[in-house]
mmJSON file of the N, C-alpha and C atoms, coordinates in Angstrom:
{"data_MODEL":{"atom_site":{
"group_PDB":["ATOM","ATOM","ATOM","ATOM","ATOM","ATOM","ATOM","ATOM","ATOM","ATOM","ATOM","ATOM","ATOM","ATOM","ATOM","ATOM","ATOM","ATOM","ATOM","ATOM","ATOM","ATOM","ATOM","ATOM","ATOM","ATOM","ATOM","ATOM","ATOM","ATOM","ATOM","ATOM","ATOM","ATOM","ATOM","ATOM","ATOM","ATOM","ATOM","ATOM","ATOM","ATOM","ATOM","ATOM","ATOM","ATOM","ATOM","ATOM","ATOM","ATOM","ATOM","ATOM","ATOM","ATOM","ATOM","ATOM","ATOM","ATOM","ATOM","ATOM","ATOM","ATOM","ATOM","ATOM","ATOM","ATOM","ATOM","ATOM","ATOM","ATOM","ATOM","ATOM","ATOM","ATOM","ATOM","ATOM","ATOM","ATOM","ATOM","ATOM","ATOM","ATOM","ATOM","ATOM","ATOM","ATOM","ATOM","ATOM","ATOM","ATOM","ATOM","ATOM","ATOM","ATOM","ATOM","ATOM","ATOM","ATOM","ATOM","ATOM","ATOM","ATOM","ATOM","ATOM","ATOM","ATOM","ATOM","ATOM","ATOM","ATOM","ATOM","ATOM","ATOM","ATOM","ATOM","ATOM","ATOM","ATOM","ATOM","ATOM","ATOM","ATOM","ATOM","ATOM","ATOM","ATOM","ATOM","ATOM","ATOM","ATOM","ATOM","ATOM","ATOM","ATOM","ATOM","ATOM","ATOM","ATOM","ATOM","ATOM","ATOM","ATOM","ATOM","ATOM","ATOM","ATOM","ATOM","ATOM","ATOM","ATOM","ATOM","ATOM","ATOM","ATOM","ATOM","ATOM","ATOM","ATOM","ATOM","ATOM","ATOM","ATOM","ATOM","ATOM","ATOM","ATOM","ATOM","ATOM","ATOM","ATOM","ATOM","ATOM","ATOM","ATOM","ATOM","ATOM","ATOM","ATOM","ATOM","ATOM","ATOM","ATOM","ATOM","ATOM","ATOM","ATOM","ATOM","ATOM","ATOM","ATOM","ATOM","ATOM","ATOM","ATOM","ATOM","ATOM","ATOM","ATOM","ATOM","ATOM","ATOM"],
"id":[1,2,3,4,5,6,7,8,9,10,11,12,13,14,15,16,17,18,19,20,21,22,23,24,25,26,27,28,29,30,31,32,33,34,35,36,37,38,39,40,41,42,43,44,45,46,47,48,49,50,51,52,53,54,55,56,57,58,59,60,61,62,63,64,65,66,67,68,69,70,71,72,73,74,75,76,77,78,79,80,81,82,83,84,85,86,87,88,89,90,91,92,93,94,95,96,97,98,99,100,101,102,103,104,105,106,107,108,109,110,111,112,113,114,115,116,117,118,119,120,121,122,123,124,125,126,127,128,129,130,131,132,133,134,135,136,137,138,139,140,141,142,143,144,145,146,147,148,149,150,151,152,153,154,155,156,157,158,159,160,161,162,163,164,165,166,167,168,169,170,171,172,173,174,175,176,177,178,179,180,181,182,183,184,185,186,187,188,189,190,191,192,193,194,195,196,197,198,199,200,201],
"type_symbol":["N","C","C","N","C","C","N","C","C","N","C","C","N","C","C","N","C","C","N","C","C","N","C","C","N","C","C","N","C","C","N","C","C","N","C","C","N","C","C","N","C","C","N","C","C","N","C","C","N","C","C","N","C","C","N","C","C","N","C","C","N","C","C","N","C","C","N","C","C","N","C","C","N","C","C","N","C","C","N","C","C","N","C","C","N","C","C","N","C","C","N","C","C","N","C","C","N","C","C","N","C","C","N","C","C","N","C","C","N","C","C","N","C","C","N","C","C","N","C","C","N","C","C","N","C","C","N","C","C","N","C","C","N","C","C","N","C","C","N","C","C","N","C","C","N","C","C","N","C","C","N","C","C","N","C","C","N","C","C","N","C","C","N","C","C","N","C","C","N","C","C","N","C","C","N","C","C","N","C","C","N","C","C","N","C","C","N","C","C","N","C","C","N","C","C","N","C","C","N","C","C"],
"label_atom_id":["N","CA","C","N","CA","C","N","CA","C","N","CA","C","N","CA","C","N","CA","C","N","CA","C","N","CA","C","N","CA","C","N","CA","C","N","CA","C","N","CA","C","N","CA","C","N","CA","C","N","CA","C","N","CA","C","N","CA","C","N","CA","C","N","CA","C","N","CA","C","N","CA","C","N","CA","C","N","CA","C","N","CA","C","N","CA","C","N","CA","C","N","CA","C","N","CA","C","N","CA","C","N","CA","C","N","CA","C","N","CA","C","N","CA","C","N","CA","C","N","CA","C","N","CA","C","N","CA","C","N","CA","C","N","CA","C","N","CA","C","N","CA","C","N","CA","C","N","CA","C","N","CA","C","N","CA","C","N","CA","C","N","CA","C","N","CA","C","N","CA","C","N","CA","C","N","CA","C","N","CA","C","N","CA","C","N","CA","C","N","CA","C","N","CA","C","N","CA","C","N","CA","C","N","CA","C","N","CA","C","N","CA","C","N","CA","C","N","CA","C","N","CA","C","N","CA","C","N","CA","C","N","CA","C"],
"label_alt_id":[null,null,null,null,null,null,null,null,null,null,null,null,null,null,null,null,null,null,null,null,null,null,null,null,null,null,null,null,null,null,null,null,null,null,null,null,null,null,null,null,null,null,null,null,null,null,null,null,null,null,null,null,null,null,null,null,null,null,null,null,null,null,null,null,null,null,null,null,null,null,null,null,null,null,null,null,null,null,null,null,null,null,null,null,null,null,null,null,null,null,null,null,null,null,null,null,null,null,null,null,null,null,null,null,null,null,null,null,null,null,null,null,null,null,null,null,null,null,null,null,null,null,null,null,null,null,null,null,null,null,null,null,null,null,null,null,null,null,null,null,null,null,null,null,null,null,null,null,null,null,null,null,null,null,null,null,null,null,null,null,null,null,null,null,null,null,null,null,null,null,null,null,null,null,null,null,null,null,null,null,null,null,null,null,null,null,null,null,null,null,null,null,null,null,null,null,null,null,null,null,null],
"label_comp_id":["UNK","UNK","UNK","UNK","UNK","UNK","UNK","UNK","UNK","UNK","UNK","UNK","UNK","UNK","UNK","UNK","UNK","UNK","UNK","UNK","UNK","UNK","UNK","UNK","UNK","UNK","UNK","UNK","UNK","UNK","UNK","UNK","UNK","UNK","UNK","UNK","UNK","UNK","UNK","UNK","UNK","UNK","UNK","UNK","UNK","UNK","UNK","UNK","UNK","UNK","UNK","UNK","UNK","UNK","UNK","UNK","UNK","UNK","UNK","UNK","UNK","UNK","UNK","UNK","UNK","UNK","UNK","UNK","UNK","UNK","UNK","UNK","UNK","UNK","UNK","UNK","UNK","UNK","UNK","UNK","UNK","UNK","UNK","UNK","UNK","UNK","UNK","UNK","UNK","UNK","UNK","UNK","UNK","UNK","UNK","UNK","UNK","UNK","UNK","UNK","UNK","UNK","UNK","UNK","UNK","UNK","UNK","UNK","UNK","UNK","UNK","UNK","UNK","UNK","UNK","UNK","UNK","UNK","UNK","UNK","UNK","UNK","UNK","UNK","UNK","UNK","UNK","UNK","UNK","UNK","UNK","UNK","UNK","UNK","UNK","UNK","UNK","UNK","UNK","UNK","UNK","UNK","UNK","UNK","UNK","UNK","UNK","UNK","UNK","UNK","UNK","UNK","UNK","UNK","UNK","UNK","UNK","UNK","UNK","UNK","UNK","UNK","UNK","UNK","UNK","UNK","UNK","UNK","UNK","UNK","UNK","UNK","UNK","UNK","UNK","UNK","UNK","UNK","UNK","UNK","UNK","UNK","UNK","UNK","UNK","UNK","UNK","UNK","UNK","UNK","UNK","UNK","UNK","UNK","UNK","UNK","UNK","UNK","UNK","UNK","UNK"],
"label_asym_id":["A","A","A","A","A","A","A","A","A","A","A","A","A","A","A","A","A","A","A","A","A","A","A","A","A","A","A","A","A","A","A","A","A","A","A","A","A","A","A","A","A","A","A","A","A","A","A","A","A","A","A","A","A","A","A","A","A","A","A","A","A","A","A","A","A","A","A","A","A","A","A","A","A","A","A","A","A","A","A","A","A","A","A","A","A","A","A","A","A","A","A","A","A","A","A","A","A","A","A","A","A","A","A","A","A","A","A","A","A","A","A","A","A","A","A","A","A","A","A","A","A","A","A","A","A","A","A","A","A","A","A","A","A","A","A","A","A","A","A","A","A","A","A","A","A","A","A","A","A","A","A","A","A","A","A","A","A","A","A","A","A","A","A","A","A","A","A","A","A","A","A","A","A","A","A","A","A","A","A","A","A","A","A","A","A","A","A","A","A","A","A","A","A","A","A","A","A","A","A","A","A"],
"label_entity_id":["1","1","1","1","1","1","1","1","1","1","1","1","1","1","1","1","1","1","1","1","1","1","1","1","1","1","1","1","1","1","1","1","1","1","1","1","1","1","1","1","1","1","1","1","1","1","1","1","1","1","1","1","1","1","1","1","1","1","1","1","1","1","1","1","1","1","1","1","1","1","1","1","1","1","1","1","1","1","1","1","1","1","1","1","1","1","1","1","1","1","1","1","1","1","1","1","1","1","1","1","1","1","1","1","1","1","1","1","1","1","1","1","1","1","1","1","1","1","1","1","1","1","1","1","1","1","1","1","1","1","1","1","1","1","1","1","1","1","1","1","1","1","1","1","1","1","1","1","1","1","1","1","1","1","1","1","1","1","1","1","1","1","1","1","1","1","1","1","1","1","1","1","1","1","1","1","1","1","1","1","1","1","1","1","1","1","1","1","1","1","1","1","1","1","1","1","1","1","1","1","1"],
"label_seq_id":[1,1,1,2,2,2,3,3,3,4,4,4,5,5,5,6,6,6,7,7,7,8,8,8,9,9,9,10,10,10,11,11,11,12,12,12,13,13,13,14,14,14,15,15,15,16,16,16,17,17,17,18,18,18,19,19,19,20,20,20,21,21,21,22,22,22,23,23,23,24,24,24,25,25,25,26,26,26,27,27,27,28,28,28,29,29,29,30,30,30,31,31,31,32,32,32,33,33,33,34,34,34,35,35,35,36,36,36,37,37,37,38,38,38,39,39,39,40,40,40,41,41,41,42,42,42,43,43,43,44,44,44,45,45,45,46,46,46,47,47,47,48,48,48,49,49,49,50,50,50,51,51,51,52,52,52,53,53,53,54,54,54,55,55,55,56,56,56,57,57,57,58,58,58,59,59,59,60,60,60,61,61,61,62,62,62,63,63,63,64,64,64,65,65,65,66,66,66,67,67,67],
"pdbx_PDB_ins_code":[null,null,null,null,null,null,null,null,null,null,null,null,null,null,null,null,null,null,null,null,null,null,null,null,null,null,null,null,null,null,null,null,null,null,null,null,null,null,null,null,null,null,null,null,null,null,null,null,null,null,null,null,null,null,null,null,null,null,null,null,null,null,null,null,null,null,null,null,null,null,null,null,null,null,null,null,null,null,null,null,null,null,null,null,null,null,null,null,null,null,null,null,null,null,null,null,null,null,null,null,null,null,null,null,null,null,null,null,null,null,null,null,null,null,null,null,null,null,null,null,null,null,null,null,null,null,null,null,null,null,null,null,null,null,null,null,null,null,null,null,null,null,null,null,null,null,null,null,null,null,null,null,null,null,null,null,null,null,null,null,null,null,null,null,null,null,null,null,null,null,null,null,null,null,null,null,null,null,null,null,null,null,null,null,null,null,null,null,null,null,null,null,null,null,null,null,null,null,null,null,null],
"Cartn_x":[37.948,37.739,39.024,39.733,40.615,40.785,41.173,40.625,42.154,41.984,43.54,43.906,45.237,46.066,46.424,46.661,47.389,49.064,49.336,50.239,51.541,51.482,52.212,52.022,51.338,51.22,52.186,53.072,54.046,54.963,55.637,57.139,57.167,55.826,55.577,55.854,55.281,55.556,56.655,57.522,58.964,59.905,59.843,61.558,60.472,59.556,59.407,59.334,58.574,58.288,59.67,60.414,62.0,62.62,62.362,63.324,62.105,61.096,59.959,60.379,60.424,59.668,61.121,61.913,63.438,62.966,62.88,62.889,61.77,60.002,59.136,59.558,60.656,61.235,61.939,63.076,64.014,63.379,62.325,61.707,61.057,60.276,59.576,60.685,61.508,62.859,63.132,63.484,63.636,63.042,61.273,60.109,60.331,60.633,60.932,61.969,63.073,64.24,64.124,63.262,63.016,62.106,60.954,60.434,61.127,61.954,63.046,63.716,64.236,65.107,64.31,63.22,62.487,61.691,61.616,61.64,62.833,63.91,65.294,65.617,65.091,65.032,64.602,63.351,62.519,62.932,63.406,63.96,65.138,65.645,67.582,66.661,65.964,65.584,64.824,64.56,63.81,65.244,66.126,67.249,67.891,68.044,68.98,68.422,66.831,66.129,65.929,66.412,66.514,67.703,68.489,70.317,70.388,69.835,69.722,68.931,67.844,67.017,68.454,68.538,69.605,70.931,71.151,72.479,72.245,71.339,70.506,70.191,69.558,69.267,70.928,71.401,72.749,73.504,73.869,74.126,73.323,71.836,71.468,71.801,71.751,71.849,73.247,74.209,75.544,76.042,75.545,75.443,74.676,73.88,73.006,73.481,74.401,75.171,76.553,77.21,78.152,78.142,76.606,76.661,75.862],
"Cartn_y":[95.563,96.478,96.536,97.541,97.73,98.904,98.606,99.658,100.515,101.511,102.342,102.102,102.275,101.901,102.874,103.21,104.557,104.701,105.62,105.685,105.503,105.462,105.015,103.516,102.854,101.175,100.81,101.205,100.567,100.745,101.75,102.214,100.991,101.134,99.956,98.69,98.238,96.526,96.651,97.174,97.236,97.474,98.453,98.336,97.646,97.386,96.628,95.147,94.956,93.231,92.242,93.252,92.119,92.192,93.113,93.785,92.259,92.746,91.692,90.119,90.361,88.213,87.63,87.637,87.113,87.092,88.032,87.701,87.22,87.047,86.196,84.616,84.359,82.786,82.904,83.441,82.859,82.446,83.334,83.641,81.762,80.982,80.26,79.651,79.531,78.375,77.985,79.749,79.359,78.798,78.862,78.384,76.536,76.544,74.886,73.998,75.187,74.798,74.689,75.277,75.862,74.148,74.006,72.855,71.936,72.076,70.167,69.988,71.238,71.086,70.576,71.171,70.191,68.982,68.671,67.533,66.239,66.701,66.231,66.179,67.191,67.411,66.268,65.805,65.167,63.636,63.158,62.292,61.74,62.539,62.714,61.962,62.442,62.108,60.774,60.351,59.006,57.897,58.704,57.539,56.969,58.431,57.847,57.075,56.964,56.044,54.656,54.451,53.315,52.715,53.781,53.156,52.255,53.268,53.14,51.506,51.017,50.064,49.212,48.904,48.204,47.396,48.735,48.465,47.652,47.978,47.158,45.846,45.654,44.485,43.168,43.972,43.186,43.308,43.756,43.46,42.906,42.515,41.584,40.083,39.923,38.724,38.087,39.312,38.521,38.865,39.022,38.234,37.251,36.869,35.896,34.222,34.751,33.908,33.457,34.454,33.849,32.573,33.366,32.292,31.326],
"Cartn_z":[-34.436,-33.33,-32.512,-32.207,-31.717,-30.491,-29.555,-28.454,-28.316,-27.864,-27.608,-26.241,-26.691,-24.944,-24.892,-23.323,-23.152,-23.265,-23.695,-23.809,-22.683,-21.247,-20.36,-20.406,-21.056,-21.13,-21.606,-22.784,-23.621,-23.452,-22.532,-21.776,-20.299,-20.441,-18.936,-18.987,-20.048,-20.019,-20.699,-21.625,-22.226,-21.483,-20.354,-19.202,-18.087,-17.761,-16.524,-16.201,-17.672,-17.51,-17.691,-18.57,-18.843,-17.462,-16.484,-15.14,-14.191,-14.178,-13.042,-13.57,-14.835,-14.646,-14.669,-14.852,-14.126,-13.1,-12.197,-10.663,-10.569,-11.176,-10.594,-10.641,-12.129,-12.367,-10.902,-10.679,-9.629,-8.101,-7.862,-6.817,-6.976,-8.291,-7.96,-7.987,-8.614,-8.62,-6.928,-6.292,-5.051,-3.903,-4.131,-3.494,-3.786,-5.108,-5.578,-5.047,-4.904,-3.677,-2.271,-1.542,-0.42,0.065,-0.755,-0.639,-0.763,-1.318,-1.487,-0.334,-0.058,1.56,2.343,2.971,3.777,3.883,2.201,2.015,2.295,1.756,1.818,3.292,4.03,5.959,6.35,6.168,6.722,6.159,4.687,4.831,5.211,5.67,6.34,7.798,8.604,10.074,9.915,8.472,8.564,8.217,7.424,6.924,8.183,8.995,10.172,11.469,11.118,12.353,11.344,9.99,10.053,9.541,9.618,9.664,11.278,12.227,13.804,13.545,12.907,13.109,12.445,11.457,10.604,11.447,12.316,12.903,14.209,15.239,16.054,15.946,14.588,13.85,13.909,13.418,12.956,14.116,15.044,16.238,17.264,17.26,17.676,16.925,15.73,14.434,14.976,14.997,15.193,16.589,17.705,18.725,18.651,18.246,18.811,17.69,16.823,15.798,16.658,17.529,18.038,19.492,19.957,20.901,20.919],
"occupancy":[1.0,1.0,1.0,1.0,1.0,1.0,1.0,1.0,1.0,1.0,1.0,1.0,1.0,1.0,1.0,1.0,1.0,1.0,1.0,1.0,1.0,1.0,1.0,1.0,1.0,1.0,1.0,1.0,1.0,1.0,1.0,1.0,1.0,1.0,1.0,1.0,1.0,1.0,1.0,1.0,1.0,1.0,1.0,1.0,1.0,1.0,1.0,1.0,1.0,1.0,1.0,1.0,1.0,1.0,1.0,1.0,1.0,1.0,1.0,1.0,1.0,1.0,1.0,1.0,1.0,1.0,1.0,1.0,1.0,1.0,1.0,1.0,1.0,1.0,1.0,1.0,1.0,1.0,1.0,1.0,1.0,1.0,1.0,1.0,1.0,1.0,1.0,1.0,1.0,1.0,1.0,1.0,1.0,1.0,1.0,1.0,1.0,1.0,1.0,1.0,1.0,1.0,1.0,1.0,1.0,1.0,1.0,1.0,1.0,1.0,1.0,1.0,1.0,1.0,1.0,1.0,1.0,1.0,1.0,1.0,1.0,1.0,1.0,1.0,1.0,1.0,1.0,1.0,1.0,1.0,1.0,1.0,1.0,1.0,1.0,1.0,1.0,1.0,1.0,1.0,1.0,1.0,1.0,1.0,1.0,1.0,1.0,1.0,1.0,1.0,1.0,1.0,1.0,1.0,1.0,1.0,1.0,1.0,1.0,1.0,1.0,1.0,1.0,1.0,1.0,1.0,1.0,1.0,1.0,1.0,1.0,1.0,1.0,1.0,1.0,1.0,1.0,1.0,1.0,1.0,1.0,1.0,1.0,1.0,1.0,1.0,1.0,1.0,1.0,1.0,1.0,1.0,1.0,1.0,1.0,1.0,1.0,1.0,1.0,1.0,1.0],
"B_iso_or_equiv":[0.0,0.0,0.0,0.0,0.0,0.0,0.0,0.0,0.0,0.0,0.0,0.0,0.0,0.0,0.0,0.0,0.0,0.0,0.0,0.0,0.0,0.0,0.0,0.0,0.0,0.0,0.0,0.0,0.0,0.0,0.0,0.0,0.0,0.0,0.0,0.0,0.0,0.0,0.0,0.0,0.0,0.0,0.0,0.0,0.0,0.0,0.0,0.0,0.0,0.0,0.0,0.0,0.0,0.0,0.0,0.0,0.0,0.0,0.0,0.0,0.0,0.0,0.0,0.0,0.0,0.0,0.0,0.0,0.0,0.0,0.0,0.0,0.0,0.0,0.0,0.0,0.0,0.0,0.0,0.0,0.0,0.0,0.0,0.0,0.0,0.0,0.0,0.0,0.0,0.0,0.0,0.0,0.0,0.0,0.0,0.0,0.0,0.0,0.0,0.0,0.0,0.0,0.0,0.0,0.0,0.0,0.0,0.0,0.0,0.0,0.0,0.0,0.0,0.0,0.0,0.0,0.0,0.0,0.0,0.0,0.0,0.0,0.0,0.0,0.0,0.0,0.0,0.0,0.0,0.0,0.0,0.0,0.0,0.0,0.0,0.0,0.0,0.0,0.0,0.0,0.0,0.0,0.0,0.0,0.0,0.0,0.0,0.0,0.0,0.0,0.0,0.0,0.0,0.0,0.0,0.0,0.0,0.0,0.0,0.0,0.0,0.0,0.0,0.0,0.0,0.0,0.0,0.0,0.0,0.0,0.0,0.0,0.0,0.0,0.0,0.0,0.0,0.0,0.0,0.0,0.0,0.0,0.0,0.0,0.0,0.0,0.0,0.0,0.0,0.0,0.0,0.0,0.0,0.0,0.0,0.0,0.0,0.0,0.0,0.0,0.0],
"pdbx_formal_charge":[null,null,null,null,null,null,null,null,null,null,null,null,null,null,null,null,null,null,null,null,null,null,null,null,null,null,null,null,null,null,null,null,null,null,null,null,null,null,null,null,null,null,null,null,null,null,null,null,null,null,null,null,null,null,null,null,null,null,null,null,null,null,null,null,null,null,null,null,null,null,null,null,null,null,null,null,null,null,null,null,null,null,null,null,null,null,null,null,null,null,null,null,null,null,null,null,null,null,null,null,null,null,null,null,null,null,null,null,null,null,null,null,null,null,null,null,null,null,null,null,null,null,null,null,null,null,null,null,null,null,null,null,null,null,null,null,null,null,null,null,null,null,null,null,null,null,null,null,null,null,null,null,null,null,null,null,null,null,null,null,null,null,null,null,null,null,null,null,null,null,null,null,null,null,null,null,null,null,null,null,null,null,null,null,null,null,null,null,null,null,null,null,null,null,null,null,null,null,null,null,null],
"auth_seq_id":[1,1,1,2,2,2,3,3,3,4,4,4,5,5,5,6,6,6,7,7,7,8,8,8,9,9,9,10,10,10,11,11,11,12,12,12,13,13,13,14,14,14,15,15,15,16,16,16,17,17,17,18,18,18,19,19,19,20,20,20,21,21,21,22,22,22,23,23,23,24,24,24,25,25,25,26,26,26,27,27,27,28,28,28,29,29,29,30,30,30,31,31,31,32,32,32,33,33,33,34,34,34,35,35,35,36,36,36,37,37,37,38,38,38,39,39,39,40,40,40,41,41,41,42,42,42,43,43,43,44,44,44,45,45,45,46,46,46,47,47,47,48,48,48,49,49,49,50,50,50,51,51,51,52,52,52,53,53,53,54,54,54,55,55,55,56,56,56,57,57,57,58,58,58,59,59,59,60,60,60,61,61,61,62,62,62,63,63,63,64,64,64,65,65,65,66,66,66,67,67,67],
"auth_comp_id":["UNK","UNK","UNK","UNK","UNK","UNK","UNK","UNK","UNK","UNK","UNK","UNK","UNK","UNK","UNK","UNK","UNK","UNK","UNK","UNK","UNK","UNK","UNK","UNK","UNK","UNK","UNK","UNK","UNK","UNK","UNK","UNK","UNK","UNK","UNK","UNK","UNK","UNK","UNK","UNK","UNK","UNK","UNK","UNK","UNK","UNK","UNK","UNK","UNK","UNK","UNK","UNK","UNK","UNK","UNK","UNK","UNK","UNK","UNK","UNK","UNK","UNK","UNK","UNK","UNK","UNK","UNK","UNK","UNK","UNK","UNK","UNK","UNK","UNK","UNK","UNK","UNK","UNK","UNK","UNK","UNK","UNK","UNK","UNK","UNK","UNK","UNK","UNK","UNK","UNK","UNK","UNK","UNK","UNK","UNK","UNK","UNK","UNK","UNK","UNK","UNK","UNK","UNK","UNK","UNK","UNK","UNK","UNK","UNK","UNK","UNK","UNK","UNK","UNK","UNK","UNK","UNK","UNK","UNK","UNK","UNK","UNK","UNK","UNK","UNK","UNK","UNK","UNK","UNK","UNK","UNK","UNK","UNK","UNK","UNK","UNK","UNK","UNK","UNK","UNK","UNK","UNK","UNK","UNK","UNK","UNK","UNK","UNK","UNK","UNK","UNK","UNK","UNK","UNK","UNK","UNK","UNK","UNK","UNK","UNK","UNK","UNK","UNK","UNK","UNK","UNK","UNK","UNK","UNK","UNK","UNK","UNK","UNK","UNK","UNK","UNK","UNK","UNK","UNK","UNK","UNK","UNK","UNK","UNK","UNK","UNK","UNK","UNK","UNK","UNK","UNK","UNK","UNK","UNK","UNK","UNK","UNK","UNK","UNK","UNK","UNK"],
"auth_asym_id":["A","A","A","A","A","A","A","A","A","A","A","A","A","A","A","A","A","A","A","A","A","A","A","A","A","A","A","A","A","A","A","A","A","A","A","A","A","A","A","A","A","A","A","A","A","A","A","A","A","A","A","A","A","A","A","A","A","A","A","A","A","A","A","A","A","A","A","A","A","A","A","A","A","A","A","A","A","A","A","A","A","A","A","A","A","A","A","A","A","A","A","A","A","A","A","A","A","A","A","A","A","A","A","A","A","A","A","A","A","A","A","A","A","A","A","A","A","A","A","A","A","A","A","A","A","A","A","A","A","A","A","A","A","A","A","A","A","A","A","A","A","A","A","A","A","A","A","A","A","A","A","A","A","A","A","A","A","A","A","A","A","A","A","A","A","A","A","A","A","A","A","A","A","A","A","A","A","A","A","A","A","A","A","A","A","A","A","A","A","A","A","A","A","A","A","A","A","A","A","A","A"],
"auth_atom_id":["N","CA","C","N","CA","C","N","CA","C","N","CA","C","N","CA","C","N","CA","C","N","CA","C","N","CA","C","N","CA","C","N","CA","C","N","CA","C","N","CA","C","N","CA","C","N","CA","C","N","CA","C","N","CA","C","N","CA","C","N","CA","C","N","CA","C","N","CA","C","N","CA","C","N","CA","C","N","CA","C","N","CA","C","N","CA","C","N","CA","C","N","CA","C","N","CA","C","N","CA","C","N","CA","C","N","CA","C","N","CA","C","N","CA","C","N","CA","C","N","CA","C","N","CA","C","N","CA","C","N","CA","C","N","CA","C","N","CA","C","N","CA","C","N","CA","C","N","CA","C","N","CA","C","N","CA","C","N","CA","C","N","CA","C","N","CA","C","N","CA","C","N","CA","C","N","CA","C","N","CA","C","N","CA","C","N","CA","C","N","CA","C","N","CA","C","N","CA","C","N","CA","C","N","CA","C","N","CA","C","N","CA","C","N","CA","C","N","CA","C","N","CA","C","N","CA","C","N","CA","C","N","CA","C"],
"pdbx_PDB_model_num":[1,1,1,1,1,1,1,1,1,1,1,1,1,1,1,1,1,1,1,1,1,1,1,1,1,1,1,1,1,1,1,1,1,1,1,1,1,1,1,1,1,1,1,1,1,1,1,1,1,1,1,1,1,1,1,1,1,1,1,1,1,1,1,1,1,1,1,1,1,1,1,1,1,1,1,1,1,1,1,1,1,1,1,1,1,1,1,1,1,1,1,1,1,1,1,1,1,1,1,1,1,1,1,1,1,1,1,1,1,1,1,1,1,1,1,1,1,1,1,1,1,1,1,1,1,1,1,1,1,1,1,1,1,1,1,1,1,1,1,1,1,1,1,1,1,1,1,1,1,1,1,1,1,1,1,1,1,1,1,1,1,1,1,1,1,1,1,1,1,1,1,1,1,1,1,1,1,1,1,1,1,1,1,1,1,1,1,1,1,1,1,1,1,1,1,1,1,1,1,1,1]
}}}
């Protein structure tokens, strides 16, 4: 059983779908990028509150070593 397509169906998916799904890939690529940055954001503001703890740390340690 085979049903007929219309004939504007096959000019359609042949110049449109090679032109669309490149850009639906890049588009998720860029959604995949878009999420890492603010992932990568949010751990940048945690590294530097515990570089801040670290350094605190060791300048209490070695004051409290010198005297």
């Amino acid at each position: 059983m085979h049903a007929e397509v219309p004939h504007w169906v096959e000019p359609t998916v042949f110049y449109f779908l090679p032109i669309a799904l490149p850009v639906v890939a890049a588009s998720f690529i860029s959604l995949i990028s878009i999420n890492d940055l603010q992932r990568r954001a949010a751990r940048y503001r945690e590294m530097r509150a515990l570089l801040q703890e670290v350094l605190e740390w060791h300048s209490i340690t070695s004051f409290s070593e010198s005297n």
